[in-house]
PLY file of the C-alpha trace (Angstrom):
ply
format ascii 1.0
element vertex 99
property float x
property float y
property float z
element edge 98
property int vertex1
property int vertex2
end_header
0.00 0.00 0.00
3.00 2.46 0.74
5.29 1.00 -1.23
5.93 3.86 -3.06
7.04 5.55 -0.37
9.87 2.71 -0.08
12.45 4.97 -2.20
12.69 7.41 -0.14
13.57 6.17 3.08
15.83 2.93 1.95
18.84 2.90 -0.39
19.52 -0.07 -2.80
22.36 -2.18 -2.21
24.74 -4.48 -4.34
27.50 -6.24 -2.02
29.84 -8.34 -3.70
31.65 -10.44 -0.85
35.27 -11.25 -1.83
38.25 -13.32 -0.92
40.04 -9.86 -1.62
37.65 -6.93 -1.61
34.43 -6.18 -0.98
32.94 -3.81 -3.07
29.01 -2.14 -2.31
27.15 -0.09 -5.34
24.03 2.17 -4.97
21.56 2.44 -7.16
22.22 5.41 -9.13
25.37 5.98 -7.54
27.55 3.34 -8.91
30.18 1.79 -6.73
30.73 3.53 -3.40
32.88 1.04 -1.54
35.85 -1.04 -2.60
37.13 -1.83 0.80
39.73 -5.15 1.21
37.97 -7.98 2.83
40.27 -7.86 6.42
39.03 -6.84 10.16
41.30 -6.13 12.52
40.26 -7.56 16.46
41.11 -6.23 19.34
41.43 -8.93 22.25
40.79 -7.39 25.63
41.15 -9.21 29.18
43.09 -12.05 27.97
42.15 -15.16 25.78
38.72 -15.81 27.35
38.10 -11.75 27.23
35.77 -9.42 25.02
36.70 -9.24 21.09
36.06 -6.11 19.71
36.25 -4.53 16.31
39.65 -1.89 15.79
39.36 -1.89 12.07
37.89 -3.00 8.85
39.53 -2.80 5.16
42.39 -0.53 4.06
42.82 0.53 7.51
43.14 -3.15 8.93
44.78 -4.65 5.87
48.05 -1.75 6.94
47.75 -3.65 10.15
48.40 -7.63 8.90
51.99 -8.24 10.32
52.28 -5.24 12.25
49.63 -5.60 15.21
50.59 -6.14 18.93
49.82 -9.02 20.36
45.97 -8.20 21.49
45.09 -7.18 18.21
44.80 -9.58 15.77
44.08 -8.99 11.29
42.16 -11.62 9.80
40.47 -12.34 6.55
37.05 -13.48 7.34
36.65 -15.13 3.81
38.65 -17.84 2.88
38.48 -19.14 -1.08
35.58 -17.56 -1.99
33.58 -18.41 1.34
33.10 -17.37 4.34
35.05 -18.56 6.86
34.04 -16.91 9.96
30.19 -15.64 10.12
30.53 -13.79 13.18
33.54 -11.45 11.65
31.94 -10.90 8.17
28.41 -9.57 9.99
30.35 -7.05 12.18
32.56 -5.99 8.56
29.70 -5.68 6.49
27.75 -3.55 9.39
30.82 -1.35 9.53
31.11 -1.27 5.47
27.58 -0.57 5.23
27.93 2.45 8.15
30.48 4.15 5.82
28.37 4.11 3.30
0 1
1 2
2 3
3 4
4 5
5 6
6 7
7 8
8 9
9 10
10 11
11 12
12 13
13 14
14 15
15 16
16 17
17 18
18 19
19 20
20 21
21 22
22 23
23 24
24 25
25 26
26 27
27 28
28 29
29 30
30 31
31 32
32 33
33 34
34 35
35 36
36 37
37 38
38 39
39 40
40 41
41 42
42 43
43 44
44 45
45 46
46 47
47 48
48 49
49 50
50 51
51 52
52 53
53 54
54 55
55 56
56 57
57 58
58 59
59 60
60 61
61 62
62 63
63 64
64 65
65 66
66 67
67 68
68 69
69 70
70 71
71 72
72 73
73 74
74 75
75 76
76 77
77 78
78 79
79 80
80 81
81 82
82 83
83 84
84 85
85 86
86 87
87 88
88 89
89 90
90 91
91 92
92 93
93 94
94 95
95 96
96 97
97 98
C-alpha cells in the first residue's frame, strides 16, 4: 500500500563479498565502496576476554603483520567463502555504516 514511499527512506544495495575486496554499489550511484575484505580484532582481558572490532579494510589490511599481540588482522573469507560468520556480519555492518 505504501510501497511507493519505499524509495525514499531505503537505499539499494549491491555487495559483492570477496576473498580480496568487498565492493558495495548504490543504485544510481555506482560503486561507493571497494574496501579489502580484512578486520582487525582487538582482544581485551586475555584469551577468554571481550573481542572487539579496531578496524575493517584498508585501515586493517596496513595492520596484517604489524599488530601487537591483542590485536589480531584476519580475513574473514577464505576461497571464496566465508570462513568466519561472526567477523563478516560485524565488517559488512561497519562497510555498510560508511556508506
Amino acid at each position: 500500500m505504501l510501497g511507493f514511499l519505499r524509495k525514499y527512506f531505503s537505499n539499494d544495495l549491491a555487495i559483492d563479498l570477496g576473498t580480496a575486496n568487498t565492493l558495495i554499489y548504490v543504485r544510481g550511484k555506482g560503486i561507493v565502496l571497494n574496501e579489502p575484505s580484512v578486520v582487525a580484532i582487538r582482544q581485551e582481558g586475555g584469551p577468554s576476554g571481550k573481542k572487539t572490532i579496531a578496524a575493517v579494510g584498508t585501515e586493517a589490511k596496513q595492520m596484517l603483520g604489524r599488530v601487537p599481540g591483542n590485536i589480531e588482522a584476519i580475513r574473514p573469507m577464505k576461497d571464496g567463502v566465508i570462513a568466519d560468520f561472526t567477523v563478516t556480519e560485524q565488517m559488512l555492518k561497519q562497510f555498510i555504516k560508511m556508506v
